[in-house]
VEXRO-827867 format. One record per residue: residue in one letter; x, y, z of N, C-alpha, C in turn. Coordinates in steps of 0.1 Angstrom, whole numbers, padded with zeros to 4 digits, always signed. Example, Ala and Ser with C-alpha at 12.3 -4.5 7.8 and 13.67 -1.06 7.14 Angstrom:
<sites>
A+0132-0057+0078+0123-0045+0078+0132-0033+0078;S+0128-0022+0071+0137-0011+0071+0129+0000+0079;
</sites>
This chain:
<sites>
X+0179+0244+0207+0188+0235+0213+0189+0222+0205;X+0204+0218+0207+0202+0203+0199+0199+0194+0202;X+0190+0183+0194+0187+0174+0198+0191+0160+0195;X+0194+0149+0209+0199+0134+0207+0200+0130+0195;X+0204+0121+0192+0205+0109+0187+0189+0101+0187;X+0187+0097+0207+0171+0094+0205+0164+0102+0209;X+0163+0117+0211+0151+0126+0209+0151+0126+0194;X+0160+0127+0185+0159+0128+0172+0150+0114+0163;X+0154+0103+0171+0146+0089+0169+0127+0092+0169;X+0129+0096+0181+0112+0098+0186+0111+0106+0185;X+0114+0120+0177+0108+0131+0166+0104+0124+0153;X+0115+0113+0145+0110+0107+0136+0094+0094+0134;X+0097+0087+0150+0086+0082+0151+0073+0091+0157;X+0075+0099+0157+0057+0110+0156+0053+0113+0150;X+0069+0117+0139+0063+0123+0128+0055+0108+0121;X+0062+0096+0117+0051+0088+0110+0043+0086+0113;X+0038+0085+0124+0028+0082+0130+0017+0098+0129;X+0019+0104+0128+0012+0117+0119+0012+0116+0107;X+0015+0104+0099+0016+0099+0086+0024+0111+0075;X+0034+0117+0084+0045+0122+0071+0055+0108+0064;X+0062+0109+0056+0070+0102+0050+0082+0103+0053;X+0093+0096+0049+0106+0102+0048+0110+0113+0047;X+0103+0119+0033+0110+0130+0028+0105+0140+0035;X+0095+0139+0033+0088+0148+0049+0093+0152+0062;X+0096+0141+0064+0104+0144+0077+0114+0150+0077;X+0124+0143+0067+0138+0149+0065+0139+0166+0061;X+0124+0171+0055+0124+0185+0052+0121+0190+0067;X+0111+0183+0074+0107+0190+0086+0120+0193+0099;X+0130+0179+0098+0141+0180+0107+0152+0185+0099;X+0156+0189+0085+0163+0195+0080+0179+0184+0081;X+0175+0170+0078+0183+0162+0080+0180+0157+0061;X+0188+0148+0058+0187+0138+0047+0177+0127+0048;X+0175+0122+0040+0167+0110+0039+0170+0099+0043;X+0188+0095+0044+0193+0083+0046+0193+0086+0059;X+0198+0098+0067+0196+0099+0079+0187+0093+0083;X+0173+0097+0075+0160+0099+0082+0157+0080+0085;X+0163+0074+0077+0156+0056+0072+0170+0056+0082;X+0181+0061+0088+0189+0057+0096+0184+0056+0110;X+0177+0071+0113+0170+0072+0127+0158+0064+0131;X+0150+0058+0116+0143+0049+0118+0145+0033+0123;X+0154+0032+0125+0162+0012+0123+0163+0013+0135;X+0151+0010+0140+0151+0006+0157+0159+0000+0163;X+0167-0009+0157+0179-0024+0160+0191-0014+0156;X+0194-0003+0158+0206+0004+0157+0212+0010+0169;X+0217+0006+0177+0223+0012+0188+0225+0027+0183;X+0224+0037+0194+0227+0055+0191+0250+0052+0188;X+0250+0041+0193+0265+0048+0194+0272+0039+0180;X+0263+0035+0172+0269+0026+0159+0269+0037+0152;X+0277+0036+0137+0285+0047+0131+0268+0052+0121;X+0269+0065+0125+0256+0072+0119+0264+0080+0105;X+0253+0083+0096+0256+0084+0081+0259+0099+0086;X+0271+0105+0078+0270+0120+0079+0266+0126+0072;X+0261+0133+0083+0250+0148+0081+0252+0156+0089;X+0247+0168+0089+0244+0181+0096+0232+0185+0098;X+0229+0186+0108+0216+0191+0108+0216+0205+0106;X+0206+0216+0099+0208+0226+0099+0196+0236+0102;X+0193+0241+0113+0183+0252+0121+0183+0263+0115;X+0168+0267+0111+0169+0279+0100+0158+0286+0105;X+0149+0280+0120+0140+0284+0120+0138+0300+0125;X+0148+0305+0133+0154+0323+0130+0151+0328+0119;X+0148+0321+0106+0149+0332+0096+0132+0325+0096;X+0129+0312+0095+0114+0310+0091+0100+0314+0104;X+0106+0320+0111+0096+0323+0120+0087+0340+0114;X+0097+0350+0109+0094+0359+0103+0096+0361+0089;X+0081+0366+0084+0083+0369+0070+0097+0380+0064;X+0094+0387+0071+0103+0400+0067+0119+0391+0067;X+0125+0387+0074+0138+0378+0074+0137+0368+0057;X+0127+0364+0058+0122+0352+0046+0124+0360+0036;X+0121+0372+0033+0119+0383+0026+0136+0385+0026;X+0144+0389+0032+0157+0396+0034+0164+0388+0027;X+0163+0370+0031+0174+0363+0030+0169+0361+0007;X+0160+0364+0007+0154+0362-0007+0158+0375-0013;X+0158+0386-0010+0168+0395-0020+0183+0392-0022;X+0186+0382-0010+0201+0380-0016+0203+0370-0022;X+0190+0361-0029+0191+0350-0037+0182+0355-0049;X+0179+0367-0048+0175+0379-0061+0191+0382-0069;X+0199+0386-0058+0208+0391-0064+0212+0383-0073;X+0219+0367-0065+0225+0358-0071+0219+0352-0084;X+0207+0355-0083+0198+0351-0103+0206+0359-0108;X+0205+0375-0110+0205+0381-0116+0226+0381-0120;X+0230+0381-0108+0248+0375-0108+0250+0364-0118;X+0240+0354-0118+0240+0343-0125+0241+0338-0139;X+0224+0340-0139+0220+0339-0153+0209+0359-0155;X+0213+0363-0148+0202+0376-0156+0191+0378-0159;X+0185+0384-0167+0171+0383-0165+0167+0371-0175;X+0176+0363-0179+0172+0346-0183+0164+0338-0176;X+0151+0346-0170+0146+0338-0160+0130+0339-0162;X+0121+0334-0164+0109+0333-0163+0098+0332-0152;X+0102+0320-0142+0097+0315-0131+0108+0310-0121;X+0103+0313-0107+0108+0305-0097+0097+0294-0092;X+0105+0282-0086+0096+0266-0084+0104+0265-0069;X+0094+0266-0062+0094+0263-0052+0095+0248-0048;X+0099+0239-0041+0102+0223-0033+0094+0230-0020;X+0081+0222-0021+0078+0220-0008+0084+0212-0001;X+0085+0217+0010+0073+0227+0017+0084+0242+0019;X+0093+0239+0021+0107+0246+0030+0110+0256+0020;X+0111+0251+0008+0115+0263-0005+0106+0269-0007;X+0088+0266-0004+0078+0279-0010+0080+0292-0004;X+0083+0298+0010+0087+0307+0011+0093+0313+0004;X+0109+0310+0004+0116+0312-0002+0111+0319-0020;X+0105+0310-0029+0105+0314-0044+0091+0324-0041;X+0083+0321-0032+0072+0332-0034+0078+0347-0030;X+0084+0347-0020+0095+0363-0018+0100+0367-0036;X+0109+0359-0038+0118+0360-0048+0111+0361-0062;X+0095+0360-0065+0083+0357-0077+0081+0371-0073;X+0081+0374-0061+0073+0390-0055+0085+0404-0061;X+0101+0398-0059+0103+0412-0056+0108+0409-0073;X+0109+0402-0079+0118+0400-0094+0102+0400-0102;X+0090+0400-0099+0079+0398-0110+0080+0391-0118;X+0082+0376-0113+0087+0364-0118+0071+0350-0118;X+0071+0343-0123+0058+0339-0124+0065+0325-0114;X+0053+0317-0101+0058+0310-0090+0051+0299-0095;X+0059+0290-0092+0053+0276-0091+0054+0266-0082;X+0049+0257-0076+0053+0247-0067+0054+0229-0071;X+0064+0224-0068+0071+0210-0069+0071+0205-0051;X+0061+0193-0052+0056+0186-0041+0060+0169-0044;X+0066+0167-0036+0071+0150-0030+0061+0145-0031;X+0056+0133-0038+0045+0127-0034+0049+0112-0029;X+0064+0110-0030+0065+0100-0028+0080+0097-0030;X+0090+0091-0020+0098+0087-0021+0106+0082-0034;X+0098+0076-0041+0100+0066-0054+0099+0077-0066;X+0085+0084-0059+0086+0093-0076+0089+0104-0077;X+0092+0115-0088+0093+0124-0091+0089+0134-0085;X+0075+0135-0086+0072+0153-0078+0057+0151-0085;X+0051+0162-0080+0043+0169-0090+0039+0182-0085;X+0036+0187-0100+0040+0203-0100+0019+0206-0094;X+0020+0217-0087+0006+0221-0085+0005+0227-0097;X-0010+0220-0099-0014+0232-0110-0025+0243-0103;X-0023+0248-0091-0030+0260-0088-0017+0270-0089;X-0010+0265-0095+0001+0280-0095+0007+0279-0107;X+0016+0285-0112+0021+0283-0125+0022+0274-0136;X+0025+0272-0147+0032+0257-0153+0042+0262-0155;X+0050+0252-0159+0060+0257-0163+0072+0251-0176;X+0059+0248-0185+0058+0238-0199+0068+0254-0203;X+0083+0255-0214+0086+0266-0219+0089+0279-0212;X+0090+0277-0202+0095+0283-0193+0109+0284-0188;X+0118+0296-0185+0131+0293-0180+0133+0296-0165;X+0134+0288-0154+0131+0281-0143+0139+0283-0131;X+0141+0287-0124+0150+0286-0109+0145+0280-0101;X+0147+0268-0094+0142+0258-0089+0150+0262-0069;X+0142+0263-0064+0143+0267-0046+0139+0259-0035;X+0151+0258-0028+0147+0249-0018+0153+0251-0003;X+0152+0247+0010+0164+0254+0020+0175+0246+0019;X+0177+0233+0019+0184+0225+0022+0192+0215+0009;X+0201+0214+0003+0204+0200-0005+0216+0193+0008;X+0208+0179+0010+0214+0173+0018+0225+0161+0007;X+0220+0153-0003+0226+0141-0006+0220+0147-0021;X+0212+0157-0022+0210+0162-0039+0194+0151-0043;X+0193+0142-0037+0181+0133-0041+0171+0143-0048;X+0168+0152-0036+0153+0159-0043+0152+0167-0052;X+0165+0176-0047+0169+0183-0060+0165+0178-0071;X+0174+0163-0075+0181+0158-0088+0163+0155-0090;X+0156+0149-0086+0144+0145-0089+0135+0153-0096;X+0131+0166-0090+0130+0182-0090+0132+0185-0105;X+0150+0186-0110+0149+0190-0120+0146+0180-0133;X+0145+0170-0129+0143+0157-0138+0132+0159-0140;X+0118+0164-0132+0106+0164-0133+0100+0173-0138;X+0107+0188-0139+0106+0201-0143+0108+0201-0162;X+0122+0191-0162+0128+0194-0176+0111+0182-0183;X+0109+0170-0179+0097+0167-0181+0085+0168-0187;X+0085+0186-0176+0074+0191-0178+0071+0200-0189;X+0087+0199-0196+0087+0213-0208+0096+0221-0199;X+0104+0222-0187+0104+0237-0186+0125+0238-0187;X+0128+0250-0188+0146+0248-0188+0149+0257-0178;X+0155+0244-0166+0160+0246-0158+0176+0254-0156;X+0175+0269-0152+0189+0274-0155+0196+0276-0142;X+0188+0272-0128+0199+0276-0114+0193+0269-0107;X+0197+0263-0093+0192+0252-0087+0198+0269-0073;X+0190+0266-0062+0189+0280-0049+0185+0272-0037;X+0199+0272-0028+0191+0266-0011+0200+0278-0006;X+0195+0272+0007+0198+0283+0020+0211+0278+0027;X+0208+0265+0026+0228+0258+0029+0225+0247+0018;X+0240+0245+0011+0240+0234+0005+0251+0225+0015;X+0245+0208+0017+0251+0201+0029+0263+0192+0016;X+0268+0197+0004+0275+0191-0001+0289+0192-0008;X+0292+0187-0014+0304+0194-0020+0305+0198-0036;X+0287+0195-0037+0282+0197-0052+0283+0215-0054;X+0288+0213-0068+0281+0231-0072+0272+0229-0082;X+0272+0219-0093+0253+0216-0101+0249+0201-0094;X+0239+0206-0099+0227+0192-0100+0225+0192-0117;X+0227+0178-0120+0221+0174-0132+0226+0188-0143;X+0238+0189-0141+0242+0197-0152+0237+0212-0152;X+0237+0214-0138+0225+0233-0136+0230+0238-0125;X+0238+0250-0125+0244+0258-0114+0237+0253-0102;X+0242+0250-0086+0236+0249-0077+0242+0254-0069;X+0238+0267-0063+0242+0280-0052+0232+0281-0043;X+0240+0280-0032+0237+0279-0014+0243+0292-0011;X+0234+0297+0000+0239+0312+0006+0253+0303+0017;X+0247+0297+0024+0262+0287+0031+0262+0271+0029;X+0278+0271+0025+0280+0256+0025+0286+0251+0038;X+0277+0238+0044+0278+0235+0057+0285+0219+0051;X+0296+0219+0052+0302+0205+0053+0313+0201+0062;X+0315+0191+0064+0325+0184+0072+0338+0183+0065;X+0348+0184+0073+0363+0183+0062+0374+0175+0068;
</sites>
């Protein structure tokens, strides 16, 4: 069911108060970030003009693996529609994309990596309990591009790391982008306003 304006307010204040961040939150409510610093401004009346967004409920498919699994062979397909077997690794965006690239590492025998938010301000960093991805050619996964922020960050931090980023992969893209930073960017649906 959807939720207020201020149920959505005091979803965001629990969540900091359980010490997630912005971006955190914005992955966990599946909203943007400006949203997210929108729903935060206490001194905002619900009925002043809110930034547009969509919120977008995905949790149907993230409750079961096998669905997580389904919706990941059809973003098997689209690599291989894409760029072909030009692919080395998929890089998961926590938290929302690891599903996602660990299916897709599983059924392509593709080597997985994970790219974690550490911070509003900075870039990412890559776990090193799972792949590197120094020389590597990259598919970067995520559920959601809202305003492209994390993305664009994502692949700034990846190219960084050594690795060449050849497809950027969400579950909706909330924009009217098709790349990020100069790298295909394909959404199974695009949810925008017109």
């Amino acid at each position: 069911m959807p939720l207020s304006i201020d149920e959505l307010r005091t979803k965001v204040e629990e969540y900091r108060k359980e010490g997630l961040n912005g971006q955190q939150i914005a992955d966990e409510l599946s909203l943007s970030q400006t949203t997210i610093q929108w729903l935060s401004s206490s001194n905002v009346p619900a009925e002043e003009e809110a930034p547009h967004d969509i919120r977008v409920g995905w949790r149907s498919i993230a409750v079961k693996a096998a669905r997580i699994e389904a919706i990941s062979f059809v973003f098997c397909d689209i690599i291989e529609e894409e760029i072909g077997e030009d692919v080395d690794g998929v890089v998961g965006i926590s938290i929302n994309g690891i599903p996602f690239a660990q299916a897709i590492a599983g059924q392509m025998d593709l080597e997985l990596s994970v790219s974690r938010s550490i911070s509003e301000s900075k870039s990412g960093h890559l776990s090193e309990v799972f792949a590197g991805v120094e020389g590597k050619r990259v598919v970067v996964v995520d559920d959601v591009v809202s305003s492209g922020t994390t993305m664009i960050k994502t692949v700034h931090h990846l190219r960084e790391a050594g690795a060449d980023v050849k497809l950027c992969l969400v579950v909706a893209n909330k924009t009217h982008m098709n790349e990020i930073e100069a790298v295909p960017l394909r959404g199974l649906v695009r949810v925008v306003t017109v």
